[in-house]
C-alpha atoms as a printed R data frame, in Angstrom:
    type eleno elety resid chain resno       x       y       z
1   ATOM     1    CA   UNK     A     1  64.514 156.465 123.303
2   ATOM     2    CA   UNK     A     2  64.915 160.078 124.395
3   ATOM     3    CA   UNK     A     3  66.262 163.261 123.683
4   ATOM     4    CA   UNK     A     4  66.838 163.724 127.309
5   ATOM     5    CA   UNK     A     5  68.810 159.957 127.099
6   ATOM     6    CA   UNK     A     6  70.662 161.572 123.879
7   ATOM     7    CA   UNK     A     7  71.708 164.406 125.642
8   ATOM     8    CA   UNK     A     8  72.818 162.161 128.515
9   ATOM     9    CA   UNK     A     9  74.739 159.538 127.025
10  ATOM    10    CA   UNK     A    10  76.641 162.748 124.805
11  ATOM    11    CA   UNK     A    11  77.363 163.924 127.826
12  ATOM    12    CA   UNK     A    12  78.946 160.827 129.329
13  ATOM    13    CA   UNK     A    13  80.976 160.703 126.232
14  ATOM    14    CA   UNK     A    14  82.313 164.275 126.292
15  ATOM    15    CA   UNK     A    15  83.316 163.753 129.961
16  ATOM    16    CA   UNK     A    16  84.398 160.604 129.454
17  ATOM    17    CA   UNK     A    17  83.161 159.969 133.094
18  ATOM    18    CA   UNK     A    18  79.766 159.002 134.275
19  ATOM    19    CA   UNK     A    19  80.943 160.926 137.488
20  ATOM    20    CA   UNK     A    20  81.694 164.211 135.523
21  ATOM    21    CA   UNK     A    21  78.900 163.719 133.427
22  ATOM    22    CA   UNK     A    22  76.365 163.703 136.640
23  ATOM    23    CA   UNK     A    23  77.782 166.926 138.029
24  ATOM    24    CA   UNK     A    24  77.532 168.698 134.975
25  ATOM    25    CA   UNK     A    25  73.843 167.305 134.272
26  ATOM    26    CA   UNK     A    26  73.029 168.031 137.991
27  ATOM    27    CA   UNK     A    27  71.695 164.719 138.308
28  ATOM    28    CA   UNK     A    28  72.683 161.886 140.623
29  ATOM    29    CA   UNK     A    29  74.994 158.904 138.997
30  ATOM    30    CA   UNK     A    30  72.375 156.058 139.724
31  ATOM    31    CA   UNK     A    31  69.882 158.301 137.477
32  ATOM    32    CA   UNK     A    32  72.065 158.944 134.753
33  ATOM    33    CA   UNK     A    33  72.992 155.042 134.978
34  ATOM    34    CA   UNK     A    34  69.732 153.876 134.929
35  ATOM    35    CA   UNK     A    35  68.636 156.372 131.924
36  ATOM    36    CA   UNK     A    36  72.128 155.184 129.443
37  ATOM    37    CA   UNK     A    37  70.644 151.637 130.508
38  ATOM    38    CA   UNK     A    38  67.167 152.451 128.976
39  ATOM    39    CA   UNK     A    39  68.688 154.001 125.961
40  ATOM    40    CA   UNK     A    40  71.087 151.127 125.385
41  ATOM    41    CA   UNK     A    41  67.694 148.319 125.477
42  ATOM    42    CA   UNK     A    42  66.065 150.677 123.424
43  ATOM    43    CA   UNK     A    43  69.157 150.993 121.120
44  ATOM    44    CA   UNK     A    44  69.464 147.063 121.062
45  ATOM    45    CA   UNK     A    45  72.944 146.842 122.230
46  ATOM    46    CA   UNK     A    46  76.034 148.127 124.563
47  ATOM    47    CA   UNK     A    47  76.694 151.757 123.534
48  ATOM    48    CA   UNK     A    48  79.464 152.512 126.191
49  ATOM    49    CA   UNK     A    49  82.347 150.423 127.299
50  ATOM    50    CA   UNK     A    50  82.602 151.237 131.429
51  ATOM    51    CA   UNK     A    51  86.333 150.997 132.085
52  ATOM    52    CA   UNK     A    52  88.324 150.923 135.361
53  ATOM    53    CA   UNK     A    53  88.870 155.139 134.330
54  ATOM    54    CA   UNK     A    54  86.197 156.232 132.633
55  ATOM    55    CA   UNK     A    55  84.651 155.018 129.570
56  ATOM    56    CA   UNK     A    56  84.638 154.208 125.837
57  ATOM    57    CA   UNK     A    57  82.560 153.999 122.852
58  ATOM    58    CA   UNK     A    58  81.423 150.912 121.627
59  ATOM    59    CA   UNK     A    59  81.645 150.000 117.532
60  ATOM    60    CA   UNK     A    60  77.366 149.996 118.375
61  ATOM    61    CA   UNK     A    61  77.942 153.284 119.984
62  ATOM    62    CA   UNK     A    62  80.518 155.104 117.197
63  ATOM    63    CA   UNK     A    63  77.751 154.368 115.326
64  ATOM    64    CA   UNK     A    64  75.250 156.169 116.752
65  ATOM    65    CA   UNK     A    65  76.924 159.329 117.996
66  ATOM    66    CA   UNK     A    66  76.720 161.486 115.220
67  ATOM    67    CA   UNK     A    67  73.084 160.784 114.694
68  ATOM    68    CA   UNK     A    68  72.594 161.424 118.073
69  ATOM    69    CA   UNK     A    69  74.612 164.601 118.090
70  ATOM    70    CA   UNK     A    70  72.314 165.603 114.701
71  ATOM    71    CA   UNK     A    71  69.309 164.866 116.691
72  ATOM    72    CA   UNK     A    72  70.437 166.935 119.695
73  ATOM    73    CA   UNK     A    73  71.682 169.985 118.008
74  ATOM    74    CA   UNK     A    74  68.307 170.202 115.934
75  ATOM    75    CA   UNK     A    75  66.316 170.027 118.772
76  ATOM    76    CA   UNK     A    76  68.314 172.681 120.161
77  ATOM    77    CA   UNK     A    77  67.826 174.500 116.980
78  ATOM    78    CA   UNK     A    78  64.349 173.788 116.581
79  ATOM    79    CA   UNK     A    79  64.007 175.494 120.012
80  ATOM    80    CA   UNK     A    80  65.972 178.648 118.787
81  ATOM    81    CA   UNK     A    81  63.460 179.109 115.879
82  ATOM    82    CA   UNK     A    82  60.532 179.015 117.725
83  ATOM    83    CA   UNK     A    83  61.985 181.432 120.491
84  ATOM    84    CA   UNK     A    84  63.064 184.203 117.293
85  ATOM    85    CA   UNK     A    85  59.976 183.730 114.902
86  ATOM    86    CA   UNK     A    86  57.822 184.737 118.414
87  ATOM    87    CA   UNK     A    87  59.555 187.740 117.904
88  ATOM    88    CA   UNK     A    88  63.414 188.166 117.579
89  ATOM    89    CA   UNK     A    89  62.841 189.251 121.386
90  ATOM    90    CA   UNK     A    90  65.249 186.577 123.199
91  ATOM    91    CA   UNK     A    91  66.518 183.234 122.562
92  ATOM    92    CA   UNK     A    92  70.104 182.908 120.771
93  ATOM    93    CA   UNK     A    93  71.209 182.652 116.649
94  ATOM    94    CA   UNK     A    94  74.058 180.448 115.839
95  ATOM    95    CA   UNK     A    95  76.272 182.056 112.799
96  ATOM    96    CA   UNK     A    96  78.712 180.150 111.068
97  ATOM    97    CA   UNK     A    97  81.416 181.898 108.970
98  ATOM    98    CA   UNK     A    98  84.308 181.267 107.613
99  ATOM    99    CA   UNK     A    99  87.563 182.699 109.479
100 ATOM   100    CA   UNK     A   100  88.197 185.961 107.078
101 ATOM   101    CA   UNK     A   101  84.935 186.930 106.956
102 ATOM   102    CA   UNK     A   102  84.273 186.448 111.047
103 ATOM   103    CA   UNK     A   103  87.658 188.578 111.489
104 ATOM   104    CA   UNK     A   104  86.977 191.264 108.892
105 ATOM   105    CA   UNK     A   105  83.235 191.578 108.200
106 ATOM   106    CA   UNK     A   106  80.907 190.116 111.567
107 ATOM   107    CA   UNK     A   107  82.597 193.048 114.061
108 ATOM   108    CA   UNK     A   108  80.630 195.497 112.526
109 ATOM   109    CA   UNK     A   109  77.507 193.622 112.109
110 ATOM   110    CA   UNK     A   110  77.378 192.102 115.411
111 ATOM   111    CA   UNK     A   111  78.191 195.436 116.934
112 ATOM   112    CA   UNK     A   112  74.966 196.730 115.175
113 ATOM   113    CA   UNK     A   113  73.007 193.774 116.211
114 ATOM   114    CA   UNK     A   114  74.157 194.136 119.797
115 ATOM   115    CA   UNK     A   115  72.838 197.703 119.857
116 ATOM   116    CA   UNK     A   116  69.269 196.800 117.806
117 ATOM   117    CA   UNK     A   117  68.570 193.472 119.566
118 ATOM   118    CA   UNK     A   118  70.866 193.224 122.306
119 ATOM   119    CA   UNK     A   119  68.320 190.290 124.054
120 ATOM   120    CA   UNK     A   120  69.069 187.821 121.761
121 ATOM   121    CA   UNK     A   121  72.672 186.629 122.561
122 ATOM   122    CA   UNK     A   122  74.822 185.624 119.022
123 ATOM   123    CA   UNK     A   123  77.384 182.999 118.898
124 ATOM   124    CA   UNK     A   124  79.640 182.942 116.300
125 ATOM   125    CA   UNK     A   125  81.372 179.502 114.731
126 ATOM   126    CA   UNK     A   126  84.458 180.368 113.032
127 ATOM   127    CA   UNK     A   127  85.516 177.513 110.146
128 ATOM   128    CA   UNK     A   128  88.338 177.453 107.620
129 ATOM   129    CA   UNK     A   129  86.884 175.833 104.638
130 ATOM   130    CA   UNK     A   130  83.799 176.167 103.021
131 ATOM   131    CA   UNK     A   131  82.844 172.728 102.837
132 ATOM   132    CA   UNK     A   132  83.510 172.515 106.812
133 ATOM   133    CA   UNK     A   133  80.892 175.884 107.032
134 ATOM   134    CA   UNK     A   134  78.504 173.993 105.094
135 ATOM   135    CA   UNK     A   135  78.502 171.067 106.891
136 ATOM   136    CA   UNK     A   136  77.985 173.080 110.350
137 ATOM   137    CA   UNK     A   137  74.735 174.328 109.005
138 ATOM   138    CA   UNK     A   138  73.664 170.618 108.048
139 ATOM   139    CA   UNK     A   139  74.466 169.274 111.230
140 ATOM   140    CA   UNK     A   140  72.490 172.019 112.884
141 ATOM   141    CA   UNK     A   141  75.663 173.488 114.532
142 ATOM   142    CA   UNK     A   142  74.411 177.212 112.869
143 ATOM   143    CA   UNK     A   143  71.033 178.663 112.042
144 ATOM   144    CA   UNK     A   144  72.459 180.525 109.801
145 ATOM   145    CA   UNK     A   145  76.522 180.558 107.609
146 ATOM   146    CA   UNK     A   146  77.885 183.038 105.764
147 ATOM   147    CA   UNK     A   147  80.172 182.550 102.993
148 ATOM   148    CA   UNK     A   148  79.936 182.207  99.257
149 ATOM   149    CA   UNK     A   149  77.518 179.927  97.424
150 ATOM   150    CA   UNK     A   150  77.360 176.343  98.834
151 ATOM   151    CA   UNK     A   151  77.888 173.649  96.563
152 ATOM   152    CA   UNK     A   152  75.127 171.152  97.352
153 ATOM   153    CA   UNK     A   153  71.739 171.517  98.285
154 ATOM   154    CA   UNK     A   154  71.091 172.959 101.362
155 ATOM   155    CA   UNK     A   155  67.737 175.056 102.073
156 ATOM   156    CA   UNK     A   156  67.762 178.747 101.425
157 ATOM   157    CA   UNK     A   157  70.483 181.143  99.813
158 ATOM   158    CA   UNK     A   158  70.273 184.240  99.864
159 ATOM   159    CA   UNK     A   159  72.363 187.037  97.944
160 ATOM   160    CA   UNK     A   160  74.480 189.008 100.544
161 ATOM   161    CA   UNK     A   161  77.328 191.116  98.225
162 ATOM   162    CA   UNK     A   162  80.832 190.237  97.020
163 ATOM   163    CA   UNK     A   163  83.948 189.952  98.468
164 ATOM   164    CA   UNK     A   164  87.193 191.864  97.146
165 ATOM   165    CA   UNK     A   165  90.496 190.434  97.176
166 ATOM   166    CA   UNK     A   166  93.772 192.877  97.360
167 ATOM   167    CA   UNK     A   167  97.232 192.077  97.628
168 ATOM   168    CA   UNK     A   168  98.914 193.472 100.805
169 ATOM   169    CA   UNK     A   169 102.626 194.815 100.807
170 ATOM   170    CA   UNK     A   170 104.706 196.924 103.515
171 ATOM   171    CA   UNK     A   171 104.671 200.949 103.351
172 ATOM   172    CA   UNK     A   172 108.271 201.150 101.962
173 ATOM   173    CA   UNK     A   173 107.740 198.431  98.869
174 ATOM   174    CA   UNK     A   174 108.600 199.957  95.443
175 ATOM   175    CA   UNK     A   175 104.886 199.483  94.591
176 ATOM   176    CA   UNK     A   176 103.903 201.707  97.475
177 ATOM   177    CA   UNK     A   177 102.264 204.678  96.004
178 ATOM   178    CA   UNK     A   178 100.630 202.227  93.541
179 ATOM   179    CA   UNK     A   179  96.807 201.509  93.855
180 ATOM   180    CA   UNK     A   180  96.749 198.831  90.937
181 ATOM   181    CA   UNK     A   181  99.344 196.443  89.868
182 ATOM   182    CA   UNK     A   182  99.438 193.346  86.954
183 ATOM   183    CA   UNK     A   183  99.824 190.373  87.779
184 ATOM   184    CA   UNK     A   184 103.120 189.619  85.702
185 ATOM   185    CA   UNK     A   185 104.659 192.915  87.545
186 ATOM   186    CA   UNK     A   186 104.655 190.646  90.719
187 ATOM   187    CA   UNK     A   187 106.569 187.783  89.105
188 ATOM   188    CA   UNK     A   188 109.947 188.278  90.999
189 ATOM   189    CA   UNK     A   189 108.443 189.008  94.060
190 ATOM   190    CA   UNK     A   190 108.038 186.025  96.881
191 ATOM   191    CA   UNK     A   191 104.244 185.502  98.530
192 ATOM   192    CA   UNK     A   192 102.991 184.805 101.520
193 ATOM   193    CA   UNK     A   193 100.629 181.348 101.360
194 ATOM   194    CA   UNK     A   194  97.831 180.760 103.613
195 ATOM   195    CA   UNK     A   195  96.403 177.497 104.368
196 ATOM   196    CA   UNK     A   196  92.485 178.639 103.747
197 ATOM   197    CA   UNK     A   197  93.439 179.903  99.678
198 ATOM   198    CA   UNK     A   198  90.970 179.325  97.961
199 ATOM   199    CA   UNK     A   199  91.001 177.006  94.815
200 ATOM   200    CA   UNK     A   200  89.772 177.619  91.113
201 ATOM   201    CA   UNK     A   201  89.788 174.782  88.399
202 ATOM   202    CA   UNK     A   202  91.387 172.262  90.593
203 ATOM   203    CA   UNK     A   203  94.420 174.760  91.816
204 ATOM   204    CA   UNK     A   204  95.455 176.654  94.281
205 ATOM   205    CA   UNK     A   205  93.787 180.335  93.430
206 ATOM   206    CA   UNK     A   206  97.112 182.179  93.064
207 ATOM   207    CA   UNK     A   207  98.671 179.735  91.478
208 ATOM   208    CA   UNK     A   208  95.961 179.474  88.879
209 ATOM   209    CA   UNK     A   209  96.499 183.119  89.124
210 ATOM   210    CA   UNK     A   210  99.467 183.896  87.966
211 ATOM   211    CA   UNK     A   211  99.299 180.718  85.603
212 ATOM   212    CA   UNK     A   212  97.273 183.090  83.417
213 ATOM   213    CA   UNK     A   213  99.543 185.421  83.986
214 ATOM   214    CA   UNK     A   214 102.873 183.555  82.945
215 ATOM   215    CA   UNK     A   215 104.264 182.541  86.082
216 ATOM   216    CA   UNK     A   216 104.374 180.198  89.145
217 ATOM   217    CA   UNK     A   217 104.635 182.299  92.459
218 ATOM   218    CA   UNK     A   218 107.699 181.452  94.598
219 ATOM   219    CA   UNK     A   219 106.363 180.899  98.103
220 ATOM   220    CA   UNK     A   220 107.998 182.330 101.232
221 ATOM   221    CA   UNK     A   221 105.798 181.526 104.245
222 ATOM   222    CA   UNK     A   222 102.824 178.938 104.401
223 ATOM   223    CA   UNK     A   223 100.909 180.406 107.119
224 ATOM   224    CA   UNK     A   224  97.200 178.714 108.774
225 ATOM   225    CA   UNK     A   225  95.450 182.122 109.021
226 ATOM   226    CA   UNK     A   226  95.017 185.118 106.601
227 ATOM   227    CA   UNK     A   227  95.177 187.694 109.176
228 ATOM   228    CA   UNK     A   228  98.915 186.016 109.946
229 ATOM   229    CA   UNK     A   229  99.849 186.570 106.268
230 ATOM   230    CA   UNK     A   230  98.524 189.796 105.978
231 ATOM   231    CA   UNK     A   231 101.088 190.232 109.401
232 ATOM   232    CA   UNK     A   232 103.689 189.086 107.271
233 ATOM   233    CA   UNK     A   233 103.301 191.004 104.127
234 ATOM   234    CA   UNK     A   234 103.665 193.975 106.249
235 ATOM   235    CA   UNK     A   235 106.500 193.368 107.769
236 ATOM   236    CA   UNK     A   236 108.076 192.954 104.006
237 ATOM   237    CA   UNK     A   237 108.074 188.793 103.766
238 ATOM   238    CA   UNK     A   238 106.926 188.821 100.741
239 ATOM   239    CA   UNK     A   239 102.837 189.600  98.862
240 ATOM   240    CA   UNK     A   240 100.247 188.868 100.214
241 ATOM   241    CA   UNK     A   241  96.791 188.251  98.824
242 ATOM   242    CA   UNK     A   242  93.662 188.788 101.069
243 ATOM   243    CA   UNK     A   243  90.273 190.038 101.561
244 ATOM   244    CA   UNK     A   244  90.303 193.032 101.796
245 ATOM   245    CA   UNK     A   245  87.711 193.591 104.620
246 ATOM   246    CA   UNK     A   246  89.969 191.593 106.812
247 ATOM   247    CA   UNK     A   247  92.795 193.753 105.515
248 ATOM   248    CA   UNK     A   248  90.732 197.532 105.956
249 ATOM   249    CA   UNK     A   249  89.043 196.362 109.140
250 ATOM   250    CA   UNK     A   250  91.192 194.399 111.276
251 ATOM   251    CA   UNK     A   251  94.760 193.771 110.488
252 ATOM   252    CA   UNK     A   252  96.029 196.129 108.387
253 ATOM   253    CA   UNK     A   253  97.005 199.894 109.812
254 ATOM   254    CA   UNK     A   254 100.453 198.980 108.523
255 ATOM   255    CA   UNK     A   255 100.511 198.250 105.029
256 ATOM   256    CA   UNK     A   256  99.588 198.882 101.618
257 ATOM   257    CA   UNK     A   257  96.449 198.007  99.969
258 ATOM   258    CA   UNK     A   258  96.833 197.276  96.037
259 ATOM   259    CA   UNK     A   259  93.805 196.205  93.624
260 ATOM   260    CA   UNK     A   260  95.105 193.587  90.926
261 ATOM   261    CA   UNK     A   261  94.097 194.286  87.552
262 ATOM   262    CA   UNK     A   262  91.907 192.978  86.690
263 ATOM   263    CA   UNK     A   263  90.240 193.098  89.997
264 ATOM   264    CA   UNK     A   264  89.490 189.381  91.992
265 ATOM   265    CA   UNK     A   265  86.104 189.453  94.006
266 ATOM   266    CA   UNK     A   266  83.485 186.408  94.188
267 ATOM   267    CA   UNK     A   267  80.012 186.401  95.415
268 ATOM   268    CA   UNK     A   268  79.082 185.767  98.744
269 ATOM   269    CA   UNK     A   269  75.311 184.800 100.771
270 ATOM   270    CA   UNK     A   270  74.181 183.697 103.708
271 ATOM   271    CA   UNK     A   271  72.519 180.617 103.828
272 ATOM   272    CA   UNK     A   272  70.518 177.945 105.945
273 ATOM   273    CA   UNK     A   273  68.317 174.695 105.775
274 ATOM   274    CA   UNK     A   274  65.478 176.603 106.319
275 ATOM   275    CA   UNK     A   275  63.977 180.070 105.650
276 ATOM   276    CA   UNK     A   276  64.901 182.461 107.947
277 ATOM   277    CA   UNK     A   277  62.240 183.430 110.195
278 ATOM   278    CA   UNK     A   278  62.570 186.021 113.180
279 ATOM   279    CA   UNK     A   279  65.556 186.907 114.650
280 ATOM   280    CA   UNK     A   280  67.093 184.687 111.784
281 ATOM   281    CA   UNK     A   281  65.278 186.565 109.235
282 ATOM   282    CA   UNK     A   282  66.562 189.922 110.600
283 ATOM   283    CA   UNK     A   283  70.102 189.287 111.015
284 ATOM   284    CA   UNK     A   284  69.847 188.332 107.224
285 ATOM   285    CA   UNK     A   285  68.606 192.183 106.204
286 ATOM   286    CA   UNK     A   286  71.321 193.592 108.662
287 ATOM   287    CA   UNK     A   287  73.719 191.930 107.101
288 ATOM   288    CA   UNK     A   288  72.586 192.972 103.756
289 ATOM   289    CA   UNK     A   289  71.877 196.368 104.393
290 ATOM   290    CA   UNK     A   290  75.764 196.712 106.099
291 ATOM   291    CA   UNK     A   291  78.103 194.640 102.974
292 ATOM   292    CA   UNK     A   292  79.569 197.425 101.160
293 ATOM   293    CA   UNK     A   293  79.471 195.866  98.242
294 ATOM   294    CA   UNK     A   294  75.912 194.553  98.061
295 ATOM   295    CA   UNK     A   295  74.461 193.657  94.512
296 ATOM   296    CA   UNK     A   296  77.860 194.265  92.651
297 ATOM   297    CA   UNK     A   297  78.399 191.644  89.722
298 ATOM   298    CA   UNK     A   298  80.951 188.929  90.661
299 ATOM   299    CA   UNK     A   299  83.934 189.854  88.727
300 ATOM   300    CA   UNK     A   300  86.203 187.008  88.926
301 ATOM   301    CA   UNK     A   301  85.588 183.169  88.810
302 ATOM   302    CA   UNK     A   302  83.618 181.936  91.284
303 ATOM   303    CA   UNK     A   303  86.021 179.529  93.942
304 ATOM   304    CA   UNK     A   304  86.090 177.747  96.620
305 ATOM   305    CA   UNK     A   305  88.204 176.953  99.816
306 ATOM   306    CA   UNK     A   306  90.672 174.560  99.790
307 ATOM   307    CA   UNK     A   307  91.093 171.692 102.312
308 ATOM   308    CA   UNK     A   308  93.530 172.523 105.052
309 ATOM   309    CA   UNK     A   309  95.555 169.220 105.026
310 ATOM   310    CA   UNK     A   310  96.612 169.669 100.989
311 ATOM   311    CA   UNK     A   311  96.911 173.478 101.877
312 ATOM   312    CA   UNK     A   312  99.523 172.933 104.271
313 ATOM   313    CA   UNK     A   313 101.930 171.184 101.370
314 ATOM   314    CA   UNK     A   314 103.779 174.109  99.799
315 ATOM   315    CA   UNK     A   315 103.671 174.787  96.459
316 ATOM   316    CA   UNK     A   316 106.736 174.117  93.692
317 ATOM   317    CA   UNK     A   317 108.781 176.652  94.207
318 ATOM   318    CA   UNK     A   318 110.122 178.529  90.599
């Protein structure tokens, strides 16, 4: 078997046509035909089902998609690395991130890239958990992710900063001319929820949160995105707690920023399965050299992202 016959036959199966699948390989149907046909002897058995409309996966073909989509995507990779260790001179770099930090953080360093580099072209993949982020770089989606510390093994970490988190409320809020607040001086006060909270010790963050702090938060909006909390807490919903990047840099012209106390930040890095080399290697030091907070000692406990599905379940309400 191929790569060219992997490519194919993941191309059949995204179209879900071996007409569609022709045009968009430029190649006529016969050829693509007889090339799924070599794959499938090579295979050993029937990977597509050819239906009066279009076609289906076999159980034999389920099977071998996602190695064939592994095997694809690091060939494509493979070919990216080559192109940026000649010289970070052309090609493309895959970053992965999670949502916050593409929204808050990546404008600013992809703007700088763009004016440094601007022949190598950056695509950014935007994820909402950080086990979904590190998956993307084992798959090969990403050369490189950005987020905090992965949890398994997965090549080469590097230290990028720290990541701050305030709470957000509207301009006229009683805690308005504030910079800090406690914890337990937010205990009447309903929050906004967001579907990508992080989790410490098995909970929720803020609930673990304001555990320590005595109480149980009453929730007033379960939102899927920060930035559409952060939206919220303006308007005067209720608190909000976010990072603050994404707060200072993209959402927030309309609201107040207040550090808890004592402050919440956890480390972040940027990470991939190999060592960065090129192109790779030098959005790395950009992105060092332009975190704020760079080398600053993780105050808080280090967390990580919730799943989305057990996210979306509000919380007990007190």
């Amino acid at each position: 078997m191929s790569l060219r016959q992997m490519e194919y036959f993941l191309t059949v199966v995204e179209e879900a046509s071996f007409t569609r699948a022709a045009e968009v390989l430029h190649v006529t149907q016969p050829a693509l035909s007889h090339q799924i046909k070599a794959l499938e002897k090579a295979v050993g058995g029937a990977l597509l089902e050819r239906m009066p409309r279009g076609v289906r996966l076999t159980p034999m073909g389920r099977a071998y998609l996602p190695h064939a989509e592994l095997a694809v995507r690091s060939a494509a990779q493979a070919r990216r690395a080559a192109r940026a260790a000649a010289g970070a001179e052309g090609g493309e770099l895959h970053i992965a991130a999670l949502h916050s930090i593409a929204v808050g953080a990546m404008p600013d360093v992809f703007a700088r890239w763009r004016t440094a580099r601007p022949r190598v072209l950056l695509r950014l993949h935007e994820y909402a958990t950080t086990e979904a982020l590190e998956e993307a770089v084992q798959r090969g989606t990403a050369d490189l992710a950005v987020g905090p510390e992965p949890a398994g093994p997965t090549g080469t970490v590097v230290p990028v900063g720290e990541e701050e988190v305030v709470l957000v409320v509207p301009f006229d809020d009683r805690l308005a001319g504030r910079t800090t607040v406690t914890l337990p001086e937010l205990a009447d006060r309903a929050w906004i929820r967001c579907a990508m909270e992080p989790v410490v010790h098995g909970e929720r963050f803020l609930d673990w949160a304001c555990g320590q702090a005595g109480f149980r938060p009453r929730t007033a909006v379960w939102t899927e995105h920060t930035s559409t909390a952060v939206r919220m807490a303006a308007a005067g919903v209720g608190v909000c707690a976010a990072p603050g990047h994404v707060v200072r840099g993209a959402v927030g012209e309309d609201c107040v920023l207040l550090t808890p106390d004592p402050a919440w930040k956890r480390a972040l890095t940027v990470y991939a399965r190999v060592p960065p080399t090129g192109a790779a290697a030098a959005f790395v030091d950009l992105l060092r050299a332009t975190w704020p907070s760079l080398g600053a000692a993780c105050a808080a406990p280090v967390y990580e992202e919730c799943d989305l599905p057990a996210a979306r379940t509000p919380a007990p309400q007190s």
